[in-house]
N, C-alpha and C positions, 0 to 999 in steps of 0.2 A: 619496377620502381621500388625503393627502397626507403621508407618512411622516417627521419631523423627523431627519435624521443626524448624529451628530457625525462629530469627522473620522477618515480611511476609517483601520483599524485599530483603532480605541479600541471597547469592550466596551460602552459605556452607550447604545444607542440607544434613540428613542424608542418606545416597544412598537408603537405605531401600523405602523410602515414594516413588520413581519412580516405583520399584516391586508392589507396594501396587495399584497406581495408574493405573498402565498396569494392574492389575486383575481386579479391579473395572470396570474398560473401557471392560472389556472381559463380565465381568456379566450384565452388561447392552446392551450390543451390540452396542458399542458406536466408533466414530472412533477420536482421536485426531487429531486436527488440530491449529499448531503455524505458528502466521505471523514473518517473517525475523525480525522483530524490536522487540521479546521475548526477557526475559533474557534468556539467554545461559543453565539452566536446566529444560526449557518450551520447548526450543528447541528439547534439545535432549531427551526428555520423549513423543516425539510425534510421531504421525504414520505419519505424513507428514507435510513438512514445505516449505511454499513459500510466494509470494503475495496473498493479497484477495481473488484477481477474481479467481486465477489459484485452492487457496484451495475449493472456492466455488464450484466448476466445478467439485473437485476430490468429492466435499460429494456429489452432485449429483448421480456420477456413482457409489459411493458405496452402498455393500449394508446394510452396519448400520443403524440401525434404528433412531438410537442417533447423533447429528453432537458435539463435547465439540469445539467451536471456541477461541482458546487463541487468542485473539486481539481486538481491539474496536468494540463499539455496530452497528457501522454501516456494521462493517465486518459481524457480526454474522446474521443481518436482511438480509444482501446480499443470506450467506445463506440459510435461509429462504425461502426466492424470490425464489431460484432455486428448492429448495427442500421444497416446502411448504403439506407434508408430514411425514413427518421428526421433530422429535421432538430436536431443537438447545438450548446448551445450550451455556452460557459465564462464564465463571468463576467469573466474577464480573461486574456487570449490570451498575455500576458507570463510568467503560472505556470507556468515549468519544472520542472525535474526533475535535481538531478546525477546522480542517478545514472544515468537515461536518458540522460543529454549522454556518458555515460562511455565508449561507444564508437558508432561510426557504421555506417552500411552496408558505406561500402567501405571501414572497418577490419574488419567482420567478413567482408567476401571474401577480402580478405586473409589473412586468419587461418585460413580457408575452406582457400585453395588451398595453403597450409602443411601440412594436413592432410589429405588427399583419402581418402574411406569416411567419416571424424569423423562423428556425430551432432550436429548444433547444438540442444543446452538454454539456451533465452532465459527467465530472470522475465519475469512477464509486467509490470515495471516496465521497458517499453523503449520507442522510437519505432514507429510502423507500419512504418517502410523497414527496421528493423532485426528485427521481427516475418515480413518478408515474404519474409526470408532465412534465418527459423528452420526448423528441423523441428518439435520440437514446442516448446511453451512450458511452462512449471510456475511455481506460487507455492509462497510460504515453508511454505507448509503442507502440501504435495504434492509438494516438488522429489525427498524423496529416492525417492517414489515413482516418478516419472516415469523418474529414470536407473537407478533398480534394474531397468525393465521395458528397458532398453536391453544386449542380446545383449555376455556379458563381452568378448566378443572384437571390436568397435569401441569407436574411442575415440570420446571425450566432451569436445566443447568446450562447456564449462558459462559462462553471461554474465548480467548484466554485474557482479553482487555476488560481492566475493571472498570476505567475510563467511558470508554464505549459502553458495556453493560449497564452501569447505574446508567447513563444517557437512557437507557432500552427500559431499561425497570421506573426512571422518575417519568417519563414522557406514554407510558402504556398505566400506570398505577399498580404496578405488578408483585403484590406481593410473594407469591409464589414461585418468584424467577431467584435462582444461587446465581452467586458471578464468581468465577474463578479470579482470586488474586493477585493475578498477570499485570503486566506494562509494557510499555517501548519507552525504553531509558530515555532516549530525545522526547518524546512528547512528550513523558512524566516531568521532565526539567523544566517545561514551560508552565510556567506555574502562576497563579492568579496575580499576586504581587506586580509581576511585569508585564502580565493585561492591562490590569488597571493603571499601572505608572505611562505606558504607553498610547494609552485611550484615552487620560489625560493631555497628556501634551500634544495629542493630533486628535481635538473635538472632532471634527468632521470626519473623520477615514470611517467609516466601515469595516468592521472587523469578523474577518476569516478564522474561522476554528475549527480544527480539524478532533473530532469526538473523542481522539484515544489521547487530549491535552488533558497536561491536570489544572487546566485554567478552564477546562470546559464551563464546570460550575459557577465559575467568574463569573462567564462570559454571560450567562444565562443571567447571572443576580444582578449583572450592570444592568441589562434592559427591563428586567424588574422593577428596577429602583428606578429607573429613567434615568440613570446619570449618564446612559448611551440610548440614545432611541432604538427600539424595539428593532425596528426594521433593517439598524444597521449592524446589527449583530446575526451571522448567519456560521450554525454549526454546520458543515461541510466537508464531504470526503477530498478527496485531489482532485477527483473526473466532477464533482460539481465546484470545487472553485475556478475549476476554467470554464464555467457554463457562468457562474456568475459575475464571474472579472466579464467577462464579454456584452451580458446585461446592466451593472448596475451606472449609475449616474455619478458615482463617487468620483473627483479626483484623487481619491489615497486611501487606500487600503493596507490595514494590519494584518500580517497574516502570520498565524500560532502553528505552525508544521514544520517539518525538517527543511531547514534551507532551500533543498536542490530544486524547490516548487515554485521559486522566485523564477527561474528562468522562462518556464513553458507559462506563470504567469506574465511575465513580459514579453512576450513574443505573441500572446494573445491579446493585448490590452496594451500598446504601447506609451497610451495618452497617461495610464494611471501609475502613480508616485505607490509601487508595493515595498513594505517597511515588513522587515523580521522583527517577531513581537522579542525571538532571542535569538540574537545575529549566530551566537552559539552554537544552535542545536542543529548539528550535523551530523548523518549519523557515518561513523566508520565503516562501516562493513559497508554500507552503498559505496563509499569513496576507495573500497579494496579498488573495483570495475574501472584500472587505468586505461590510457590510452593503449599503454604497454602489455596490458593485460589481454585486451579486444581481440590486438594484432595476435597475439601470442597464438589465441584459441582460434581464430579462422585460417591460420596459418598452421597449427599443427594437429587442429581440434580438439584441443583439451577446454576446460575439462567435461567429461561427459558425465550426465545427470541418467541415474537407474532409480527403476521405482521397483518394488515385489509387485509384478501382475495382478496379485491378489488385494492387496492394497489398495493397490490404480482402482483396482474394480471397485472396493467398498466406499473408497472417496469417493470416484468419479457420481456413483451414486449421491452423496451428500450433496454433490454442488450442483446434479441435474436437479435434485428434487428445490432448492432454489430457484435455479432457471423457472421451474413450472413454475413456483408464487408467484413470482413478478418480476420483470428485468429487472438485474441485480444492479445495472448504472455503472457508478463510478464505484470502484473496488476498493482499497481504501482511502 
């Protein structure tokens, strides 16, 4: 069978090319995996769909020989790092990451030897070279756990989301925590202004925030002030808005993250009206992972993800010693 595409981006393909895609992933013994921020027919062409870390974790246990990682290059290295075994592909090797570009290795030595004792806390949204310089790593859903278990008296160079970080340093009272001056251009754009304009005009919704927004702080001073009740404001990774779209009572919920979270939140919670705080903020490099792209790589297997061994080894290290604090959850 031979799959009809339009062209790479556009939403309408043939249903065919998903049939075609699933056989190929059978013939290679390969397992798909899409990140929450997919388009919507990456999504649903997958054998499993969540955050980073959580996919990274499920190619681990599987037993596919093949990982296809629909999402950026830093996701697919991650897999790698767990599964360095394992032969990972991406669908297109071009899908960066700013916020991973936001600092490098030998900015983080640097930064390193500024502070000598520091504990380095990396998201696990970074490169392998910059993993393999961390101590430990933490996602949005476990950071402030990870520096809470870090002895008051070392400091804390927290990377590379400053979004996330001040979250980690206002919610622990940490003075002693550095945050690198990192972002993800989409969550940075979502910005307090259009919380608040939004939270206005739908009193009732309950509002989803993802910690690497620059509305975080909004979000926090609206239930502050009372002008959004407390309880309907929940800062949240991806893998906890689909745990709380499934619990809460709201018919309508605002939700401040990259688009492509609206889908897997609708398909979880179909009763509930989910509104983009900014219909906008989508990020490119997810949207590289075309239909066309998918096919391309189970079909010819490109492109393939290499890690230095040595790397693997010193990261894989950071994100086990996570694991040991506490399940990491939802990744970011």
């Amino acid at each position: 069978m031979t799959g009809t595409l339009t062209a790479p981006g556009t939403t309408g393909t043939d249903p065919g090319w998903a049939d075609e895609v699933r056989a190929l992933a059978r013939e290679r013994d390969a397992v798909l995996l899409a990140h929450n921020y997919q388009l919507p027919e990456i999504q649903d062409v997958a054998d499993h769909v969540g955050d980073s870390l959580a996919l990274s974790r499920i190619a681990a246990e599987s037993e596919a020989s093949t990982i296809v990682f629909c999402g950026v290059h830093f996701m697919a290295e991650t897999a790698k790092i767990l599964s360095p075994d394992k032969t990972v592909l991406i669908p297109d090797a071009r899908a960066g990451c700013s916020l991973a570009d936001s600092i490098t290795a030998d900015q983080l030595r640097e930064w390193k030897a500024g502070h000598p004792g520091a504990v380095v806390v990396s998201y696990v949204n970074t490169t392998a070279a910059v993993k393999a310089e961390t101590d430990v790593c933490c996602t949005s859903s476990n950071a402030v756990e990870v520096v809470d278990s870090i002895p008051r008296d070392r400091e804390v160079l927290f990377l590379p989301d400053q979004f996330l970080g001040a979250h980690v340093r206002r919610t622990l009272e940490r003075e002693d925590m550095h945050v690198w001056a990192g972002e993800c251009h989409v969550h940075a754009g979502i910005n307090g202004k259009q919380l608040t304009d939004q939270a206005a005009a739908h009193p009732g919704a309950d509002l989803f925030v993802h910690p690497e927004c620059g509305c975080a702080t909004s979000a926090l001073y609206l239930a502050g002030t009372g002008a959004v009740p407390a309880e309907q404001v929940k800062i949240l990774s991806t893998g906890g808005m689909i745990e709380a779209a499934r619990a809460t009572g709201a018919s309508e919920v605002l939700v401040a993250t990259e688009v492509g979270m609206l889908h897997q939140l609708r398909r979880a919670a179909p009763e509930i009206e989910f509104r983009a705080v900014n219909e906008r903020a989508s990020c490119p490099y997810m949207k590289m992972i075309t239909a066309e792209a998918l096919l391309r790589s189970v079909r010819e297997g490109t492109d393939e993800v290499h890690v230095d061994p040595d790397l693997a080894a010193r990261g894989r290290a950071a994100v086990q010693r996570m694991i040991e604090i506490g399940q990491p959850g939802g990744g970011e």
